[in-house]
C-alpha positions as a printed NumPy array, in Angstrom:
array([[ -0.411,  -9.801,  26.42 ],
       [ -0.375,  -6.627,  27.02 ],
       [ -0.682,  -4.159,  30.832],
       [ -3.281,  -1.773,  30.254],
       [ -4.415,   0.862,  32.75 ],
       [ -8.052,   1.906,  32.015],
       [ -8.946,   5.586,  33.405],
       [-12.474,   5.3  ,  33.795],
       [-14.942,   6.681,  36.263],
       [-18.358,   5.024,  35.285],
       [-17.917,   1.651,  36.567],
       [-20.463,   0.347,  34.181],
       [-18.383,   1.03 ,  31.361],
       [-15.067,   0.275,  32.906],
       [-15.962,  -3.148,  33.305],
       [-17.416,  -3.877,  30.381],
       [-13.875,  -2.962,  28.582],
       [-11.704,  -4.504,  31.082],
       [-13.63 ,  -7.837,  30.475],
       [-13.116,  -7.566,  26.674],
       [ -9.773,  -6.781,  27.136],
       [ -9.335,  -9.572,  29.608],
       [-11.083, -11.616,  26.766],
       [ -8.261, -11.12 ,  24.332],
       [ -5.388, -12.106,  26.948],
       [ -4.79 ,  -8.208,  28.838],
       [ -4.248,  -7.466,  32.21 ],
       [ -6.173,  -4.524,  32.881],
       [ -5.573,  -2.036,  36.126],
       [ -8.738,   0.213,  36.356],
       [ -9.086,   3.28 ,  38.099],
       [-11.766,   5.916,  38.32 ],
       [-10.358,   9.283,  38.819],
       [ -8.023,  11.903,  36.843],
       [ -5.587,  12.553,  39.673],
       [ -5.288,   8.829,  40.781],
       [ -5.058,   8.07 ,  37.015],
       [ -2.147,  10.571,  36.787],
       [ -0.032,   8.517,  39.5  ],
       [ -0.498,   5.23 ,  38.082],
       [  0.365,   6.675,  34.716],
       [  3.63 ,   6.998,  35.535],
       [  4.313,   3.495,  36.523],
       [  4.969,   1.117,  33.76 ],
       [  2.262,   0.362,  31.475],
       [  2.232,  -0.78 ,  27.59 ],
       [ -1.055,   1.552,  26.732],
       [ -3.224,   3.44 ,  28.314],
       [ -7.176,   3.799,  27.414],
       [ -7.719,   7.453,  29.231],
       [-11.696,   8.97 ,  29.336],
       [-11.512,  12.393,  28.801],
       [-14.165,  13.695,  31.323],
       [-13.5  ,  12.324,  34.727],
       [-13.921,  13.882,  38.492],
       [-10.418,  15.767,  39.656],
       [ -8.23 ,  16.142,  36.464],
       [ -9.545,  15.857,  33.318],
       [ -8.145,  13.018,  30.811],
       [ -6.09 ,  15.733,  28.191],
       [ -4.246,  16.96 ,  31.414],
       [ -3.31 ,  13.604,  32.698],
       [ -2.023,  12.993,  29.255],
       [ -0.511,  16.16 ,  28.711],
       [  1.474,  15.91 ,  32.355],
       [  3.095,  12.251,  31.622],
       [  4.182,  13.945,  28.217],
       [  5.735,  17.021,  29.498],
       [  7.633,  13.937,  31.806],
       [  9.064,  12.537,  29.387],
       [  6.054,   9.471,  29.524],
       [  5.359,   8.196,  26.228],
       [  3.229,   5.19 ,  27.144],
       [  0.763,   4.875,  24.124],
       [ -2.753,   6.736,  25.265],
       [ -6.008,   6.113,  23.479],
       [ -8.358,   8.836,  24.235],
       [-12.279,   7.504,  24.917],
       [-14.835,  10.154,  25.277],
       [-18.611,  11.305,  24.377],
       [-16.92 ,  14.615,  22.617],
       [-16.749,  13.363,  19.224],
       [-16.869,  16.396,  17.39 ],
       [-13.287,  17.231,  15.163],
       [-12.343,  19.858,  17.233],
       [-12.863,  17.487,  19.98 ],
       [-10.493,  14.541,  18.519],
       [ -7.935,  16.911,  16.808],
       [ -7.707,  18.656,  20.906],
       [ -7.324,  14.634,  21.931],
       [ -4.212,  13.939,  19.666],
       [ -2.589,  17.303,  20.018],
       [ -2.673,  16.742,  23.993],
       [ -0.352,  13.77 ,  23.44 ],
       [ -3.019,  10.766,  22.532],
       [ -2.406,   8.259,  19.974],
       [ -5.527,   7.573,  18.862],
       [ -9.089,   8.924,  19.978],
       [-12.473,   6.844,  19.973],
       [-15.913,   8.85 ,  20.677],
       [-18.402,   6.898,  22.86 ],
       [-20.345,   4.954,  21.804],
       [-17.917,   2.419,  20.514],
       [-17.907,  -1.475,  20.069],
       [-15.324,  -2.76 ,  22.344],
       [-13.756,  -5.088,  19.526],
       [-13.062,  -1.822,  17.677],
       [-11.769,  -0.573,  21.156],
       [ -9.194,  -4.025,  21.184],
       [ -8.294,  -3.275,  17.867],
       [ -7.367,   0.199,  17.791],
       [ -4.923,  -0.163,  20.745],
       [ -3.832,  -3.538,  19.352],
       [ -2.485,  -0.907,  16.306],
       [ -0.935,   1.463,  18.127],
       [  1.032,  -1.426,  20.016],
       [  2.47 ,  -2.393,  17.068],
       [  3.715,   0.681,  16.456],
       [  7.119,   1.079,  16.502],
       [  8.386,   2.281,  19.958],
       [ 10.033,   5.796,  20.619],
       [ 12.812,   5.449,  22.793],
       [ 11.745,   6.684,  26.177],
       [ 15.174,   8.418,  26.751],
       [ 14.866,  11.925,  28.785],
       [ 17.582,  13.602,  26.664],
       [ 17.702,  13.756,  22.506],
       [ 21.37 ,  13.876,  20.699],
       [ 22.716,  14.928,  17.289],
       [ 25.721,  16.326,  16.611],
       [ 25.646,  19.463,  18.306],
       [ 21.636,  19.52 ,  18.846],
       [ 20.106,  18.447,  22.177],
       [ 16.316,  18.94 ,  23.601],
       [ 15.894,  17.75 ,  27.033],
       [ 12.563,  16.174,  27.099],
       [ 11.763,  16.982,  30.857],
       [ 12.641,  20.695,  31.124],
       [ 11.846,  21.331,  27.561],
       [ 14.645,  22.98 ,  26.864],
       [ 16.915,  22.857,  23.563],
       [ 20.509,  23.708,  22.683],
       [ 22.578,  23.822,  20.133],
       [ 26.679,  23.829,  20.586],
       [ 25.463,  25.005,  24.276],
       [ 23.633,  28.006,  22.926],
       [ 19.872,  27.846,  24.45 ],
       [ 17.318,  27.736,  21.101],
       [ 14.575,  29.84 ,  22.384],
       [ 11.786,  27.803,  20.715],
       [  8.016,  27.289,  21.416],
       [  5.943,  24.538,  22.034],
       [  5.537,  23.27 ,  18.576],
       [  9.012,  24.175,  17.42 ],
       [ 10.004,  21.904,  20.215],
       [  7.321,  19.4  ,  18.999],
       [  8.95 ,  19.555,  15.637],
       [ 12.436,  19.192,  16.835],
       [ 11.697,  16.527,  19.028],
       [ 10.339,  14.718,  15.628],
       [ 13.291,  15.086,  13.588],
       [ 15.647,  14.18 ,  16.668],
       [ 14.105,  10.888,  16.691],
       [ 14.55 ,  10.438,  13.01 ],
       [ 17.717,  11.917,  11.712],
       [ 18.715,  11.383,   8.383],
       [ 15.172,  10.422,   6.996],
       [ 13.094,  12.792,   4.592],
       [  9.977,  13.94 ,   6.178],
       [  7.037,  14.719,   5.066],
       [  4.599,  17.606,   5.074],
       [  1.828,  14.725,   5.969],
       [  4.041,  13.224,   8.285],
       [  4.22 ,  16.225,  10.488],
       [  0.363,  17.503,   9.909],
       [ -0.206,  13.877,  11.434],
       [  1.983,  13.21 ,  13.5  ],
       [  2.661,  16.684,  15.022],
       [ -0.506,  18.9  ,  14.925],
       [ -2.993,  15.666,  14.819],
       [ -4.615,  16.181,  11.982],
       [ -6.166,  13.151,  10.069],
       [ -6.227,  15.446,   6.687],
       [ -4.646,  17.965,   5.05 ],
       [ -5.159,  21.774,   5.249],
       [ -5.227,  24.589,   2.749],
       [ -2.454,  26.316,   4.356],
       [  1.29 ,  26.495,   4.723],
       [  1.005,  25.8  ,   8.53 ],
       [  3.995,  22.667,   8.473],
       [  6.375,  25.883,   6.143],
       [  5.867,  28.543,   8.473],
       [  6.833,  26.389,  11.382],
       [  9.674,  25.131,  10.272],
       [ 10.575,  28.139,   8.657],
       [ 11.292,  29.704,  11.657],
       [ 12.636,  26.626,  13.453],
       [ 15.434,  26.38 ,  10.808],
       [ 16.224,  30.386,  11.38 ],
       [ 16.932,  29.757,  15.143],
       [ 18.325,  26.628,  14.614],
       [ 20.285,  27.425,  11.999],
       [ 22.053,  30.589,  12.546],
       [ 24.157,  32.597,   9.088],
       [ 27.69 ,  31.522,  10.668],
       [ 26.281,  27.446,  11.255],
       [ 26.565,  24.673,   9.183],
       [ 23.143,  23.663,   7.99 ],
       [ 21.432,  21.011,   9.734],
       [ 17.965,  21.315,   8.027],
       [ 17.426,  20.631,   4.73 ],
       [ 14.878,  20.506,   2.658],
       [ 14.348,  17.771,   0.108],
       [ 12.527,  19.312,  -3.163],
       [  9.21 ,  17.5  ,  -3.603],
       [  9.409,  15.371,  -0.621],
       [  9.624,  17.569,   2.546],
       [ 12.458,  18.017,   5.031],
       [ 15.498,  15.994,   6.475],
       [ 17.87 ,  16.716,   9.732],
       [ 21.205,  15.607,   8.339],
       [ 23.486,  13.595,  10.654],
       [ 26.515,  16.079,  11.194],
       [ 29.925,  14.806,   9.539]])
C-alpha cells in the first residue's frame, strides 16, 4: 500500500482517481489547490499525482519548490497539456512521469505503481565523494572547499553522478534522466555540458575525477 497525495482541484476528477486508487489498496490525501498542495508535499508521502493547472501555484512550481528542498517524493504530472513541449517542461521541473488528460485510471495505477518500484534516491540533504560535495538545499557545490561555480544543469549533472559513483553513464542515461527527454537528439547537448562541468570540476593541477569511458559514456571515479 502505498500514501499518495493527489493535487487536484476539479473534484469530479479527484474522486474518481482516489477511488481507483483506493481500489488497488492506497490511501489517498486529496487536496485542491497549488499552495495547500505545496505544504502537504513536504510531509511524508510515497508519490505524488500533481495536476499541472490548479488555482494559486501552478503544479511545475509545487514540484520544482519540494526539489530545490531537497524533496524527492516521486511526482507524476497529470494535465490537459499534452503536447511534447508540454511533457518534456513536466519532467525537467522535477516529475517522474507525465500523463495528459484524458487518461484511463488503470493506466494512471500503473504508471505510479512503476515509478514506485523504482529504486529510491537517498533523500540525504548533502552529497559526498572524496573531495566533491553539492549541498542539495542551497545548491551549492565544492570541491576540496573551493566553491564550483556551476549552473543549474551542471548541478543537475553532478548531482547524477554523486549518486552513482563508480558506474559508466550513459549519453541516454543523462538525455533521460537529466533533460527529460524520451528520445534522442541530433546534437551534442549531454558533451557540451559535461564538457564544461569537467573543466570547473577538474582544474590542470587536480587529479581527474571524470572520466570518460570510450563508447559507453562517462564515469565519476571513487577517489583512492
Amino acid at each position: 500500500m502505498a500514501n499518495v497525495l493527489l493535487i487536484e482541484d476539479d473534484g469530479e476528477t479527484a474522486e474518481e482517481i482516489a477511488l481507483e486508487l483506493e481500489r488497488f489498496g492506497h490511501a489517498v490525501i486529496t487536496v485542491d489547490s497549488g499552495r495547500n498542495g505545496l505544504e502537504a508535499a513536504r510531509q511524508d508521502f510515497d508519490v505524488l499525482i500533481v495536476d499541472r493547472l490548479l488555482p494559486g501555484l501552478e503544479g511545475l512550481d509545487v514540484i520544482k519548490t519540494i526539489r530545490r528542498e531537497g524533496i524527492r517524493t516521486p511526482a507524476i504530472v497529470i494535465s490537459a497539456l499534452g503536447r511534447l513541449d508540454d511533457r518534456v517542461r513536466g519532467l525537467r521541473a522535477g516529475g517522474d512521469d507525465y500523463l495528459p488528460k484524458p487518461f484511463a485510471l488503470i493506466e494512471l495505477v500503473a504508471r505510479m505503481e512503476a515509478v514506485l518500484r523504482r529504486p529510491a534516491e537517498t533523500r540525504e540533504t548533502r552529497l559526498r565523494l572524496g573531495p566533491l560535495e553539492i549541498d542539495l538545499l542551497s545548491r551549492r557545490a565544492s570541491r576540496s572547499g573551493r566553491l564550483l561555480d556551476l549552473n543549474g544543469r551542471e548541478l543537475d549533472l553532478l548531482e547524477y553522478f554523486l549518486r552513482r559513483p563508480g558506474d559508466i553513464v550513459t549519453r541516454s542515461m543523462l538525455l533521460q534522466d537529466v533533460w527529460g527527454y524520451r528520445f534522442e537528439p541530433r546534437s551534442n547537448v549531454v558533451d557540451v555540458h559535461m564538457s564544461k562541468l569537467r573543466r570547473k570540476v577538474d582544474l590542470p593541477d587536480e587529479t581527474p575525477l571524470f572520466r570518460n569511458v570510450r563508447g559507453q559514456g562517462y564515469r565519476l571515479d571513487q577517489p583512492r
